[in-house]
LUMRODO-718176 format. One line per field, with one value per atom (N, C-alpha, C): residue number from 1; x, y, z; atom name; residue in one letter. Coordinates in pm, 1 decimal, decimal comma. Each point is the difference from the previous one (the first is absolute). Last residue first. Example, Ala and Ser with C-alpha at 12.3 -4.5 7.8 and 13.67 -1.06 7.14 Angstrom:
num	2	2	2	1	1	1
u	1285,0	82,0	-77,0	29,0	-89,0	90,0
v	-225,0	119,0	109,0	-572,0	119,0	120,0
w	708,0	6,0	73,0	-7,0	0,0	0,0
atome	N	CA	C	N	CA	C
residu	s	s	s	a	a	a
This chain:
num	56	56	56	55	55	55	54	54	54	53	53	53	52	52	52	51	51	51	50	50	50	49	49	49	48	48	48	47	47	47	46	46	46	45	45	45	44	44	44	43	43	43	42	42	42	41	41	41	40	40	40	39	39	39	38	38	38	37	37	37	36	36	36	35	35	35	34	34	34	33	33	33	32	32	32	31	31	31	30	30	30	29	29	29	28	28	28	27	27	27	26	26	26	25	25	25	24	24	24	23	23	23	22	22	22	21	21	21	20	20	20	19	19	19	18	18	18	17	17	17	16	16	16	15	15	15	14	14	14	13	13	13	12	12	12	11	11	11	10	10	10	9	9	9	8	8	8	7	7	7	6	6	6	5	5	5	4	4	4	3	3	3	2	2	2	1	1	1
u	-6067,6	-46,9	56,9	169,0	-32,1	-75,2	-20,2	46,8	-28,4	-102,5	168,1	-0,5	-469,0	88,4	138,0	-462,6	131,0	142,5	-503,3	28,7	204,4	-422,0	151,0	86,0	-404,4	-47,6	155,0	-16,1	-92,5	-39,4	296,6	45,5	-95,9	-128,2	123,2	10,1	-286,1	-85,1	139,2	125,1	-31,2	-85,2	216,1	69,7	-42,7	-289,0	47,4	101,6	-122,9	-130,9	14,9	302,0	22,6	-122,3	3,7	93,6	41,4	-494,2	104,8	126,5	-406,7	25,9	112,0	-258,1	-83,3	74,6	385,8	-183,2	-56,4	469,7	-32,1	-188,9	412,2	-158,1	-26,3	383,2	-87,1	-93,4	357,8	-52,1	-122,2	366,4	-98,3	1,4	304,1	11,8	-200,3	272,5	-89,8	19,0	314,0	-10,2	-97,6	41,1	115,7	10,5	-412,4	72,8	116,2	-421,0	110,7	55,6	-507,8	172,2	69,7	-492,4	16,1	152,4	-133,2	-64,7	12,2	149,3	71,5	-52,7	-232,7	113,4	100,1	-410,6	-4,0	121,0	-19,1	-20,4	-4,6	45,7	92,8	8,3	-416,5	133,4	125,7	-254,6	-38,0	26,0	110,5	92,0	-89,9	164,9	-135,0	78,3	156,4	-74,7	-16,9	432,1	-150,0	-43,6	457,9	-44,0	-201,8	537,1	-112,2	-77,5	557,4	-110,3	-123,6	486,5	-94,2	-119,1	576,8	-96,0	-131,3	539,1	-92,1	-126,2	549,2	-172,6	-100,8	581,3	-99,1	-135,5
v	21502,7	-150,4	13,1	215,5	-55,6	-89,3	380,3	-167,5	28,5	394,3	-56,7	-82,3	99,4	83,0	-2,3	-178,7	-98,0	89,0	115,1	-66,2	-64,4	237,0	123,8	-75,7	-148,0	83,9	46,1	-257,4	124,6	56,3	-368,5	84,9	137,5	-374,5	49,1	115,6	-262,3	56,9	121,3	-297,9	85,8	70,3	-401,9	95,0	165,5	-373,8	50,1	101,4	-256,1	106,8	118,1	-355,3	53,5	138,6	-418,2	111,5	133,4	-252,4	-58,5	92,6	-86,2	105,4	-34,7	-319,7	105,5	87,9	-334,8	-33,3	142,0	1,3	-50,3	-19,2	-14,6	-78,4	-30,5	218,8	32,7	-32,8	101,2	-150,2	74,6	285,9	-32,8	-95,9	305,8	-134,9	-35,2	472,6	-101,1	-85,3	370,5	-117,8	-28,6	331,3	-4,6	-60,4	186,4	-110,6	60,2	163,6	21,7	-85,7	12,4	-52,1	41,1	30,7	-35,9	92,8	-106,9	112,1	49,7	-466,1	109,3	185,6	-408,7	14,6	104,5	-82,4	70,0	26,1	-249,1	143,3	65,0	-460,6	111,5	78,5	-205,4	-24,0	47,0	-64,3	89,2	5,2	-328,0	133,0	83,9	-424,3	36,8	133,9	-223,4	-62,8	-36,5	223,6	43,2	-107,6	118,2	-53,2	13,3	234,5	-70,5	-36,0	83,4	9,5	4,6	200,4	-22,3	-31,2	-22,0	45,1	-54,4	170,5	-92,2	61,8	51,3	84,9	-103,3	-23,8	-53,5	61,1
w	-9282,7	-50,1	-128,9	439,6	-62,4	-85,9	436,3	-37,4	-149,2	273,5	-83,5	13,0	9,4	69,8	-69,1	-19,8	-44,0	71,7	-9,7	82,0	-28,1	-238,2	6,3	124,1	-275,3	116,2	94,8	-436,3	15,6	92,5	43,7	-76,3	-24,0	204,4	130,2	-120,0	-186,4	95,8	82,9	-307,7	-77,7	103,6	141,6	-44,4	-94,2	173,5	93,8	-52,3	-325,3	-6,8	149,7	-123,4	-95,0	47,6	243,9	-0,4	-65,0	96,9	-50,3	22,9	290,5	-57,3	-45,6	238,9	-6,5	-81,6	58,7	-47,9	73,4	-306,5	185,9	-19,2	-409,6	18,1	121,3	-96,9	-115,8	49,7	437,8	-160,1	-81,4	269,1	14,5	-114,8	366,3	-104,5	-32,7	239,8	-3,2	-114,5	316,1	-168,4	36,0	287,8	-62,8	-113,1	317,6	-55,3	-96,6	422,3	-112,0	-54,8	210,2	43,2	-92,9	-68,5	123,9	73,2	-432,7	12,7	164,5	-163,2	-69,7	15,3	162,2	61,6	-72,1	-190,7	111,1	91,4	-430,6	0,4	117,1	-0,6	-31,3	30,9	22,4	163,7	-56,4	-406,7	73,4	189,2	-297,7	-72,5	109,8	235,3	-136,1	-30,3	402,0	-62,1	-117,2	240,2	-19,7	-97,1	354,2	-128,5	17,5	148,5	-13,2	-70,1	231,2	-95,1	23,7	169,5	35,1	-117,3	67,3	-88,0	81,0	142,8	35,7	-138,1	25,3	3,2	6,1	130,5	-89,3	33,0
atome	N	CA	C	N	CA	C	N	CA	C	N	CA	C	N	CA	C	N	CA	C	N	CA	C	N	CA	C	N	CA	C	N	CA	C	N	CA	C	N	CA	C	N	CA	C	N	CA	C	N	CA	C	N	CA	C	N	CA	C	N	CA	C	N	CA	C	N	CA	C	N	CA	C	N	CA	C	N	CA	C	N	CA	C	N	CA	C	N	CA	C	N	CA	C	N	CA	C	N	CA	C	N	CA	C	N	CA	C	N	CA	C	N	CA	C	N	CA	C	N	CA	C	N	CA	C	N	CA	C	N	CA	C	N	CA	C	N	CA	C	N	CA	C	N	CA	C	N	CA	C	N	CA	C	N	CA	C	N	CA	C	N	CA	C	N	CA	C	N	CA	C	N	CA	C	N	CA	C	N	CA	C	N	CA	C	N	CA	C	N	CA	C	N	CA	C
residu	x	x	x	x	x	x	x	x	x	x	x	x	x	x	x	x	x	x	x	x	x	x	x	x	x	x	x	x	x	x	x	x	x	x	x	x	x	x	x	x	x	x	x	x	x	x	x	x	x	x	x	x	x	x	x	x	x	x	x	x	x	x	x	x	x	x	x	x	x	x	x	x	x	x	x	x	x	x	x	x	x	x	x	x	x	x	x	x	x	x	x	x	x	x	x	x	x	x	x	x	x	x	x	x	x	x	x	x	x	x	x	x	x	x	x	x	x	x	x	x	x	x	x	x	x	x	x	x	x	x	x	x	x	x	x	x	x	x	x	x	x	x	x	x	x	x	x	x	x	x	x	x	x	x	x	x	x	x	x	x	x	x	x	x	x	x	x	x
């Protein structure tokens, strides 16, 4: 069995950083995180070529 390592972030922007930070496999994100909604996180990851091979 594969063990899974998570974490978790505040705000959209403690996201962003952790994601700029750390590699990720899946990130789960809520629409409405506070300082930086998801949607807008998702479009920041996306234009700046961050998404790599995850999915959205």
């Amino acid at each position: 069995m594969q063990s899974t390592d998570t974490a978790e972030a505040a705000d959209g922007l403690e996201t962003l950083r952790r994601i700029r930070d750390e590699p990720f496999d899946l990130v789960l994100l809520d629409v409405m995180l506070p300082e930086l909604y998801g949607i807008e996180l998702l479009r920041t990851l996306r234009d700046g070529g961050r998404l790599g091979k995850m999915r959205w």
